[in-house]
C-alpha positions in Angstrom: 0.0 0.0 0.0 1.3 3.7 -0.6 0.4 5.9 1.5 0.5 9.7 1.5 0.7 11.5 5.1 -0.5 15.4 5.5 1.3 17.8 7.5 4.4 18.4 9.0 4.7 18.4 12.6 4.9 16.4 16.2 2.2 14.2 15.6 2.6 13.8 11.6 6.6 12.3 12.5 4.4 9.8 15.1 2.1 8.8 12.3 4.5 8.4 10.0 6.6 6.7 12.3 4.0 4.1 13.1 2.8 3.7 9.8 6.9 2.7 8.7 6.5 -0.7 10.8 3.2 -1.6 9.5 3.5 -5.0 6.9 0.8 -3.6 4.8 3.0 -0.3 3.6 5.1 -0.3 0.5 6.3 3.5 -0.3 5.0 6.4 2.8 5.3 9.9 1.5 4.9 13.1 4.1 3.6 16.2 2.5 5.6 18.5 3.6 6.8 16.6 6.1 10.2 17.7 8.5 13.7 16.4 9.1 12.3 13.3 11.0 9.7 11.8 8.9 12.5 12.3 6.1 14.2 9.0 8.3 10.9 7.2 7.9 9.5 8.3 4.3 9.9 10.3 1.7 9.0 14.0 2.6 7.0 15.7 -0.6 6.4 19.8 -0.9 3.5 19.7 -1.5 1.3 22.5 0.0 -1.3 21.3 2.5 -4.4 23.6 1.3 -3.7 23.3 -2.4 -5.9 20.0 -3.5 -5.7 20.1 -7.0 -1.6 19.7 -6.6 -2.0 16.8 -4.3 -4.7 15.1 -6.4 -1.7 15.2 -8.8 0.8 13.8 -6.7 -2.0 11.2 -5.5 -2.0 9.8 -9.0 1.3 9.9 -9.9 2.3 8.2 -7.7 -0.4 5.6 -7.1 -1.2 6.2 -3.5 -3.8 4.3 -1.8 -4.7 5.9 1.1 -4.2 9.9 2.2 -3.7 10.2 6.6 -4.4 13.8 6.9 -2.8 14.9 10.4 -4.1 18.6 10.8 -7.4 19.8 11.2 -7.4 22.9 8.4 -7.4 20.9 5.5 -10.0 18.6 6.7 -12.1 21.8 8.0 -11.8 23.2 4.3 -13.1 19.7 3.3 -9.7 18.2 1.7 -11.9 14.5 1.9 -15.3 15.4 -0.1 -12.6 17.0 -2.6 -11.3 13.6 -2.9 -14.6 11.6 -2.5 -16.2 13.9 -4.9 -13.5 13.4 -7.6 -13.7 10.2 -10.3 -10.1 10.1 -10.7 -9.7 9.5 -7.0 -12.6 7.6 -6.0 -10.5 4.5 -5.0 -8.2 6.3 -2.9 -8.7 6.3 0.7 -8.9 9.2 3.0 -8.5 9.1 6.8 -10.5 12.2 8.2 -13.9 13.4 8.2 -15.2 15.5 5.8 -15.9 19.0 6.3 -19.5 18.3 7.8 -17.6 15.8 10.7 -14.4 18.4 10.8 -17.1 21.3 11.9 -17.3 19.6 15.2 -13.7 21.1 15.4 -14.4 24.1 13.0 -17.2 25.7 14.9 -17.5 25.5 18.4 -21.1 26.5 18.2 -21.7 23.8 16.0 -20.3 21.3 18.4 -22.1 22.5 21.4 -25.5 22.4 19.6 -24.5 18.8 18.8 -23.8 17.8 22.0 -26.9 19.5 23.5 -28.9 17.8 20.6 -27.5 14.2 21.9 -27.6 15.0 26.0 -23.7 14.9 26.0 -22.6 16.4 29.1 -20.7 20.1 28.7 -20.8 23.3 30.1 -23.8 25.6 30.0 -23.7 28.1 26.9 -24.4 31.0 24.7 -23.8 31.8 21.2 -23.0 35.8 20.1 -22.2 38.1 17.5 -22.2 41.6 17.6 -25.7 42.2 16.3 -26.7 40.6 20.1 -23.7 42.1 21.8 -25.7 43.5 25.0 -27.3 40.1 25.5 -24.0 38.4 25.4 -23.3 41.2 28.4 -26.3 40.4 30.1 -25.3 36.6 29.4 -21.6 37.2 31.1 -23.2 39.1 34.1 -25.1 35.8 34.7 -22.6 33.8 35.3 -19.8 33.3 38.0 -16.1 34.2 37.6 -14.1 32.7 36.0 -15.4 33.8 32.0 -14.8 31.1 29.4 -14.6 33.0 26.1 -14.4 31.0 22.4 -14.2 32.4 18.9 -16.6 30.1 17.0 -14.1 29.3 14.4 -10.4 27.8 14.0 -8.2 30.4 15.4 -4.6 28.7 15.7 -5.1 27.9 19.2 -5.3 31.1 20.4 -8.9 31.7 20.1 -9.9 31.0 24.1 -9.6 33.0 26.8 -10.5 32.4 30.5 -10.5 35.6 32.5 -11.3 36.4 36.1 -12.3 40.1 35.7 -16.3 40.6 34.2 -15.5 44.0 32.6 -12.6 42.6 31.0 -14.6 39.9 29.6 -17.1 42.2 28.1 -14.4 44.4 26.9 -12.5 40.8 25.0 -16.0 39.8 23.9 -16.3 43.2 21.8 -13.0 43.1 20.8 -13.8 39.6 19.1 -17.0 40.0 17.8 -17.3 43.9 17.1 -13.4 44.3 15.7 -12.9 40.7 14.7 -9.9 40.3 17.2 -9.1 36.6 15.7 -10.4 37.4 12.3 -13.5 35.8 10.9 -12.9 33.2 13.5 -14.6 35.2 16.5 -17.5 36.3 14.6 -19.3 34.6 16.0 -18.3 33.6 20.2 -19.4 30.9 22.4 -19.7 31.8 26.0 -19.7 29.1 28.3 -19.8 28.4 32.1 -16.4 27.5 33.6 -15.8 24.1 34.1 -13.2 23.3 37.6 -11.6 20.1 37.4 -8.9 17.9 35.5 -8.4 17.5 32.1 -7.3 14.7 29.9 -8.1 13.3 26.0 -9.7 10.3 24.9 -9.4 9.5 21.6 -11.2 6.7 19.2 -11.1 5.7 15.4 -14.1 5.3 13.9 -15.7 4.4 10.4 -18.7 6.9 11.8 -20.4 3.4 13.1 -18.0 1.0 15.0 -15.3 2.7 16.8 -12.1 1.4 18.6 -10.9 3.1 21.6 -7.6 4.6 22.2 -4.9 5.1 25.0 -5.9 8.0 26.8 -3.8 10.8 27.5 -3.0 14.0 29.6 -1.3 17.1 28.0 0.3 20.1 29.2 -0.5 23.6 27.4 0.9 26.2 29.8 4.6 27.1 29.1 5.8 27.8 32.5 6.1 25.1 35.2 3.2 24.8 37.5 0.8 25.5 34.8 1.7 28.8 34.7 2.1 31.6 32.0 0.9 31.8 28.6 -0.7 28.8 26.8 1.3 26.9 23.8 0.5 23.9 21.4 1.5 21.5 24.3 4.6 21.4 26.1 4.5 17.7 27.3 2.2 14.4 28.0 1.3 11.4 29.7 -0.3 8.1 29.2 -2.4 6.6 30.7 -3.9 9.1 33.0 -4.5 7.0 36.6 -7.9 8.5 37.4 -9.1 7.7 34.1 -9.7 4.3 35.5 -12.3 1.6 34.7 -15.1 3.3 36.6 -14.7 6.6 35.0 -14.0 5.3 32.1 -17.1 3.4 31.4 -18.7 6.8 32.0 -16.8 8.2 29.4 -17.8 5.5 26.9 -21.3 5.6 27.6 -22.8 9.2 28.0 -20.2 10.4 25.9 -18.4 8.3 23.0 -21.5 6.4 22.5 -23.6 9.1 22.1 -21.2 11.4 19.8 -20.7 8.1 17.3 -24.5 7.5 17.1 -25.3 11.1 16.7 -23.2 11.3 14.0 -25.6 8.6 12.0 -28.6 9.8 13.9 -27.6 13.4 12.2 -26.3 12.1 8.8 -22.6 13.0 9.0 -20.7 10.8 7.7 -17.5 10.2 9.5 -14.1 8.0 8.6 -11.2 9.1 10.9 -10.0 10.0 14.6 -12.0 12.0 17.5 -10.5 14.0 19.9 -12.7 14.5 23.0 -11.2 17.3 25.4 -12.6 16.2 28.5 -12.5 17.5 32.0 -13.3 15.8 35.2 -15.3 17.3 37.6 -15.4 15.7 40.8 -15.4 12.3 38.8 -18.0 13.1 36.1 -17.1 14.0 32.7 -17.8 16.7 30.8 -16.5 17.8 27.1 -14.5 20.6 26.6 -14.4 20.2 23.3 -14.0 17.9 19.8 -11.4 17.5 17.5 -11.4 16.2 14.4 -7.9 14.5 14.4 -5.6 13.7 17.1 -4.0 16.0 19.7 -0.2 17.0 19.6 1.5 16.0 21.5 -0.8 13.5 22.9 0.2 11.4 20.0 3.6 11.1 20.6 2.5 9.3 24.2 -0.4 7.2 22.6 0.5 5.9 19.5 3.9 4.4 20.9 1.6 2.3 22.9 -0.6 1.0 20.1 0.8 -2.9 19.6 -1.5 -3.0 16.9 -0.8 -2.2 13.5 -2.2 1.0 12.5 -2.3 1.0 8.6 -4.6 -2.3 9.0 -7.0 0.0 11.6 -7.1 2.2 8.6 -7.5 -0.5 6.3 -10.5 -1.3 8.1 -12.3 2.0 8.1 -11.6 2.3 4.5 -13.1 -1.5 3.6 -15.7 -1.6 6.4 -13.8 -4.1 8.5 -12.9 -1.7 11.5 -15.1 -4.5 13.5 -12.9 -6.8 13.1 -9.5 -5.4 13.8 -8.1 -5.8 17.2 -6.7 -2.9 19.4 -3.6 -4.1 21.6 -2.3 -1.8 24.3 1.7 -1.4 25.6 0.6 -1.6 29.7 3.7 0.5 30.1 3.6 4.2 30.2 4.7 6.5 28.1 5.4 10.4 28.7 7.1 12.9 26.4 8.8 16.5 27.0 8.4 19.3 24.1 11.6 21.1 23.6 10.5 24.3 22.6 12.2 27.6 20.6 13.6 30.6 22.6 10.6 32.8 23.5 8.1 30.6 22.1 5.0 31.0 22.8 5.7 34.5 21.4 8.6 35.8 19.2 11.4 33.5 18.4 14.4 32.7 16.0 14.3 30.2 13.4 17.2 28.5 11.8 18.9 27.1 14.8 21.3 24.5 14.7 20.4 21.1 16.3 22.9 19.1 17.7 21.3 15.4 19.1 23.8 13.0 20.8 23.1 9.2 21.1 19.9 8.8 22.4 19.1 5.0 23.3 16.4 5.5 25.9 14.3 7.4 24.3 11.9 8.0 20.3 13.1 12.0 19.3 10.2 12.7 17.5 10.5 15.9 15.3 8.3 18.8 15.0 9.6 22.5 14.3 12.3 21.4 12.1 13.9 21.0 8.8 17.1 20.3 6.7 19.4 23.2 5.6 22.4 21.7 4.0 23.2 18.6 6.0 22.3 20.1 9.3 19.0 19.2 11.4 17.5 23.3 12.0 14.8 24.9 14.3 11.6 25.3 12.3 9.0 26.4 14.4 8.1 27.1 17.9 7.9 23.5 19.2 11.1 22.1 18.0 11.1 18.0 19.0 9.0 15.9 21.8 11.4 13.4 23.5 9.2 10.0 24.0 10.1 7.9 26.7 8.4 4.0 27.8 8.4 3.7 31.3 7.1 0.8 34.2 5.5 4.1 35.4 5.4 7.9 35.0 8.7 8.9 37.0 10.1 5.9 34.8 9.3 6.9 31.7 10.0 10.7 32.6 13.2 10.3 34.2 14.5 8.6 30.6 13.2 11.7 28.6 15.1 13.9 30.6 18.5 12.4 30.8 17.8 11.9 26.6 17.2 15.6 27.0 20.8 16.3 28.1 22.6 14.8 24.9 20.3 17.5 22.6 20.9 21.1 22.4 20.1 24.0 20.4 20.3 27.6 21.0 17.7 28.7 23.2 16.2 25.3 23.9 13.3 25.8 26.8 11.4 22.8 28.0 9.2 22.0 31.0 10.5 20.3 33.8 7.8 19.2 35.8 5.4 17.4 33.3 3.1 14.7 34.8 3.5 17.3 38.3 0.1 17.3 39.6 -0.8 13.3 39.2 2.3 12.5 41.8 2.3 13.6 45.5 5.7 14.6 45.4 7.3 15.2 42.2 10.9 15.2 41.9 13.7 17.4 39.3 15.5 16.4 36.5 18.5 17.3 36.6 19.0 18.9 32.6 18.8 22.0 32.4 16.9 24.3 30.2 19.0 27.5 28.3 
């Protein structure tokens, strides 16, 4: 089978990576790809929103199957593009189509979804600027904190939490009135706040059967503690100990159950991963939120844990098999640390060299980078997610940080305390960040 993978990042190097062992695969191309998934496949430049140009390459080179990694292209419906098209019909694509991808694309629509199916999730509102004074009204109703969410995809900056209710009047102009994240926060959901833990579930699903995924627990917040400004992820765990067989089942029934038969209850055809953002509150789940594709870098945790292979998971969305393909789980755990840029979340230098000793206890998934000359180079804000296996958490982490010590680069930042609030008294690495 030849497969095509779309993206370039964290979780695209994982895919790719998993796909490489599968017995099914003859030739994996990554479009665009960085410099790890060039050690696993052949990296394409290909640009991800231009369909036409990857039909082209589709056909050229007689791929079977398109894994798209990132939700925009699947948002701006990259799968009814191929479904739609003749040429293409017998090509495979894992990831909804734009209907399934709004659950990700509009938080409005996901909340009405969820409402519509009795899936349990914060209390909400939905405004624009032409009901601005309600959505005042709306705020004033509620208690501190303020959960604010442009409708649309807004690079992950597009929620704010705030603890001041004339600040959160003044953000909710500022998004709807003078389009603060663009066309994305035309329209904003306003939702009661939610106290409580969060992990993500993930399953993959044919939009009728679905198979169930490790679970995992990721860290946004770029300073230690949870603290300072939010980022793509700076870290993860799995599993997540109080997701345990209890809470779980709750999970599975008033929440996965319900999502997968809404989505035939509601006609939306579905062929790919979802992402639920959950948060637990005082043992109950709630959603935060859907994706349409997996979480980064929750991948990098979950998929080194899949013993199954996953190009015949896809294999059996794509023929109607997904039934009968087993799902085998690695009992150890697995945890990974996100090397960031300099500065990242906000300004930083590109182009920095990379410099990675022998690392043995550890899988150096890329992200942020690329090749200039012969060189491995910074690319992007998160740089490379060091994944360790562990007989527990403090196991696994303690690998990825003394793996951590044998890579530099200028600037390199990384959190040392991932995994802090599910132990009672976390302990230091001893690398250090610049």
């Amino acid at each position: 089978m030849n497969v095509l993978v779309i993206g370039s990042g964290g979780r695209e190097h994982a895919l790719s990576w998993k796909i490489a062992q599968s017995s099914l695969l003859n030739q994996l191309y990554i479009a665009p790809g960085n410099a790890g998934t060039a050690a696993v496949g052949e990296n394409v430049p290909l640009n991800i929103h231009d369909f036409e140009s990857i039909k082209k390459f589709v056909l050229e080179k007689k791929v079977d199957m398109v894994v798209v990694g990132p939700e925009a292209p699947l948002v701006a419906g990259i799968s009814d593009f191929f479904n739609a098209d003749k040429e293409l019909a017998a090509v495979a694509v894992i990831g909804p189509g734009k209907l399934g991808a709004t659950l990700e694309g509009s938080k409005d629509f996901a909340k009405a979804f969820m409402q519509r199916h009795n899936i349990p999730t914060a209390a909400y509102k939905t405004f624009t600027k032409d009901n601005l004074n309600e959505g005042y009204r709306f705020l004033g109703s509620l208690k501190p904190p303020y959960v604010l969410k442009a409708d649309g995809l807004a690079a992950g900056k597009g929620v704010l939490i705030l603890d001041d209710l004339a600040e959160a009047k003044r953000e909710l102009k500022e998004m709807v009135a003078d389009a603060k994240f663009g066309e994305a926060s035309s329209q904003v959901v306003v939702e009661e706040f939610l106290a409580g833990t969060e992990l993500s579930v993930f399953i993959l699903t044919d939009g009728k059967v679905y198979k169930k995924l490790p679970v995992a627990k990721d860290y946004k917040r770029i300073g230690e503690g949870d603290a300072g400004l939010n980022t793509g992820g700076m870290g993860a765990v799995s599993p997540v100990l109080f997701a345990d067989k209890k809470f779980m089942d709750k999970v599975e029934h008033r929440v996965i159950i319900p999502t997968v038969k809404g989505l035939e209850k509601d006609n939306i055809p579905y062929k790919g991963f979802i992402f639920f953002g959950l948060i637990s509150v005082k043992g109950e789940p709630y959603v935060i939120e859907y994706n349409c594709r997996l979480g980064d870098p929750e991948t990098e945790v979950i998929l080194p844990r899949l013993k199954s292979d996953l190009l015949d998971l896809f294999d059996g969305i794509a023929s109607g098999t997904l039934s009968e393909c087993d799902v085998d789980i690695d009992s150890r755990t697995t945890t990974t640390v996100m090397l960031v840029s300099g500065g990242y979340p906000e300004a930083y230098e590109k182009g920095k060299a990379i410099r990675v000793g022998t690392v043995d206890e550890s899988v150096v998934f890329h992200a942020g980078t690329t090749k200039k000359g012969n060189r491995v180079v910074t690319n992007g804000g998160r740089v490379m997610a060091v994944t360790s296996y562990g007989k527990d958490m403090e196991d696994a982490l303690k690998k990825s940080y003394n793996s951590i010590e044998k890579i530099h680069f200028e600037g390199m930042n990384f959190r040392k305390d991932i995994g802090f609030d599910l132990v009672k008294t976390p302990s230091k690495p001893k690398a250090k960040a610049e």
